[in-house]
C-alpha positions in Angstrom: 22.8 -18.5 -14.0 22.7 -14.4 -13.4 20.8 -13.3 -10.8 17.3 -11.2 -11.5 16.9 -8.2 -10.0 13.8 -8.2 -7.7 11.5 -5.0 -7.3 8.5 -4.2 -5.1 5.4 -3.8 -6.7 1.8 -2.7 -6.3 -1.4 -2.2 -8.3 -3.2 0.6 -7.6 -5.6 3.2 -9.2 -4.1 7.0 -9.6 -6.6 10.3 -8.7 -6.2 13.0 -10.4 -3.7 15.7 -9.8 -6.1 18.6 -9.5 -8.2 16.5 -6.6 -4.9 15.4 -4.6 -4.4 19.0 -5.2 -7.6 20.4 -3.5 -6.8 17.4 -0.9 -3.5 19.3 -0.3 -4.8 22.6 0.2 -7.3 21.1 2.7 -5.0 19.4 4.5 -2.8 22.1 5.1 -4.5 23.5 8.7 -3.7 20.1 10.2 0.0 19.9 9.1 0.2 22.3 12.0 -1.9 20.5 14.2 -0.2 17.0 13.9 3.5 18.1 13.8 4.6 14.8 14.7 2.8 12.9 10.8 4.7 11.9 7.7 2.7 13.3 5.8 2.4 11.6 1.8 3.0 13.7 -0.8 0.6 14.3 -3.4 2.7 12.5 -6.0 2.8 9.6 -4.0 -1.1 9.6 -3.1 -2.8 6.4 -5.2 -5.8 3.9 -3.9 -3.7 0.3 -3.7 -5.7 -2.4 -5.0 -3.1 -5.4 -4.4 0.2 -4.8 -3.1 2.3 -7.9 -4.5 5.7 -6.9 -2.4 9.1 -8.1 -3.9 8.6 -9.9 -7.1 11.5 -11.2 -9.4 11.9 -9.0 -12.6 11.6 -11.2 -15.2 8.0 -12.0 -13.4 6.4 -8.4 -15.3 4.9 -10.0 -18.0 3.0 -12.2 -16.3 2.2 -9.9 -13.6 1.0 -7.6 -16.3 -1.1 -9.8 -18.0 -2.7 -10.8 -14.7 -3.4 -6.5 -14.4 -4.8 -6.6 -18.3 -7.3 -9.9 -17.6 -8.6 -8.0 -14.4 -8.9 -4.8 -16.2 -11.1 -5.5 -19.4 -13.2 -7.3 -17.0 -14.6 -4.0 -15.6 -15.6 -1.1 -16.8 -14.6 2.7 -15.7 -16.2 3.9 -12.5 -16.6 7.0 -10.6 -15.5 8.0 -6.7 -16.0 10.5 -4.6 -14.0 11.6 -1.4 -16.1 11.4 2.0 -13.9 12.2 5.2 -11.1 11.8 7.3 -10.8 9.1 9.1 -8.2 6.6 10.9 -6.4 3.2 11.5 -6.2 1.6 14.0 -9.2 4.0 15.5 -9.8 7.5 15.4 -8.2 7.9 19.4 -5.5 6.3 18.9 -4.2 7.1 15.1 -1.2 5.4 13.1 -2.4 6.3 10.0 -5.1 8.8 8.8 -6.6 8.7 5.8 -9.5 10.6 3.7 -12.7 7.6 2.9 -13.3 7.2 -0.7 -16.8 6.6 -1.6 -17.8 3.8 -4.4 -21.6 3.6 -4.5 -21.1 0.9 -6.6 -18.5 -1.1 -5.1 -16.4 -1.3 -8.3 -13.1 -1.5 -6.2 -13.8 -4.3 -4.1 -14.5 -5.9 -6.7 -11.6 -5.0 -8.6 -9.0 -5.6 -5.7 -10.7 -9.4 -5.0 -10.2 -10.1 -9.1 -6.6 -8.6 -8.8 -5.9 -11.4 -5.0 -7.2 -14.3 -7.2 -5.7 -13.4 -10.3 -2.2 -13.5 -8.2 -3.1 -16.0 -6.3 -2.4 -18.4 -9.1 1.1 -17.0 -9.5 1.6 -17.9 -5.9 1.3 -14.0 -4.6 -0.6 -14.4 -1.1 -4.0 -13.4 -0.9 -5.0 -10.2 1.5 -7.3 -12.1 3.6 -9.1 -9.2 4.8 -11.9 -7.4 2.9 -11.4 -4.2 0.6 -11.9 -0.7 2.6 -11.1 2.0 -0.1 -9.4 4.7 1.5 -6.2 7.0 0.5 -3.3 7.5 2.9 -2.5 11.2 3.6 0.0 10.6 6.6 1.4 8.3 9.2 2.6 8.5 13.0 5.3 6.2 13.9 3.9 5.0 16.6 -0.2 5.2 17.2 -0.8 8.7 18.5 -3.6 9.3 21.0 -5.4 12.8 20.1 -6.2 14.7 23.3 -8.0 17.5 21.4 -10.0 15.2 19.7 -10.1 13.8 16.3 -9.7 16.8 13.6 -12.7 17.7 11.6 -11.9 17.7 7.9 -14.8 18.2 5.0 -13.6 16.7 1.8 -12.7 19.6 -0.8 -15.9 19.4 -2.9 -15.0 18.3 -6.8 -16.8 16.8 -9.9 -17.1 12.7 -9.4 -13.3 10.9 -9.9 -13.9 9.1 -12.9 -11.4 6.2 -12.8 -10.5 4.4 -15.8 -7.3 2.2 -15.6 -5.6 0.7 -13.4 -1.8 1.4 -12.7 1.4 -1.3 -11.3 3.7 0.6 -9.7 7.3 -0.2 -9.1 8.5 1.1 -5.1 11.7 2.3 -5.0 12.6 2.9 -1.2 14.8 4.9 0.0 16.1 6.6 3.3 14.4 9.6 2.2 11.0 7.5 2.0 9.5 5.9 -1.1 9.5 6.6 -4.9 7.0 5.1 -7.1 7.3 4.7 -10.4 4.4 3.7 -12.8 5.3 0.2 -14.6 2.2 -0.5 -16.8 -1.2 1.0 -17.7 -4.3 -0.8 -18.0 -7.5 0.5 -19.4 -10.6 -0.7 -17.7 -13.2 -2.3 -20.0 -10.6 -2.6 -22.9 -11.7 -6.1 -23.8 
């Protein structure tokens, strides 16, 4: 019997480059402010839907039709980006991330089809609601903010229209992670 490679894999939805673009450029005054963040790269910026962890290879196709039955069952959706924000609060930050606004809640949704669709494969389930948000950098170690929490106005763009839904492989490294795209699936295709 040869043994399968496993690989670490997620589902997520991919913004466009020229709005993790205008996020960049915004960002930029508090890269100087918070010398102490790793901050994510633009490339590597996506909204996770279902993080699945290490999987066995030969597990794709099944995984991927679990992504395909979840996608046709929703149609394309717009988002727009709110503010800056923080986990776990905004005086003590570990993460910070910029709030994604879905007035129509199409990615909650989305990420509870995607936790019972793996579910049956045995994948475990989040167990804690969806909160939409993209990662723009991390602290080690949770990072009280004397000065005070940094005010960041979203760069203002047309609506994010989002129409698929992406599985991406992780490849980690020492020099931090590499994502690669796996599948594509269309939302409403069905």
């Amino acid at each position: 019997m040869s043994d399968v490679e496993k690989i670490r894999l997620f589902v997520a939805v991919s913004l466009p480059e020229a709005v993790l673009g205008s996020l960049d450029a915004a960002l930029a005054p508090l890269r100087t402010q918070l010398r102490n963040a790793r901050w994510v790269k633009p490339e590597n910026q996506h909204l996770t839907l279902k993080f699945l962890g290490w999987a066995p290879s030969d597990r794709l196709e099944e995984i991927a039709r679990v992504c395909t039955m979840v996608a046709t069952g929703h149609e394309a959706t717009t988002l727009t980006l709110t503010e800056l924000g923080a986990f776990p609060s905004k005086r003590r930050v570990r993460v910070l991330w910029m709030g994604i606004e879905d007035e129509r809640g199409s990615l909650a949704r989305i990420a509870t089809d995607l936790d019972s669709g793996f579910e049956a494969l045995g994948f475990p389930t989040e167990g804690r609601d969806y909160a939409p948000h993209l990662t723009v950098a991390r602290f080690k170690l949770p990072v009280p903010l004397k000065s005070g929490f940094p005010e960041l106005a979203a760069p203002s763009h047309d609506p994010i229209v989002i129409d698929r839904l992406d599985l991406y492989r992780s490849h980690l490294s020492p020099k931090g992670a590499r994502y690669e795209a796996v599948g594509s699936f269309p939302l409403g295709s069905g």
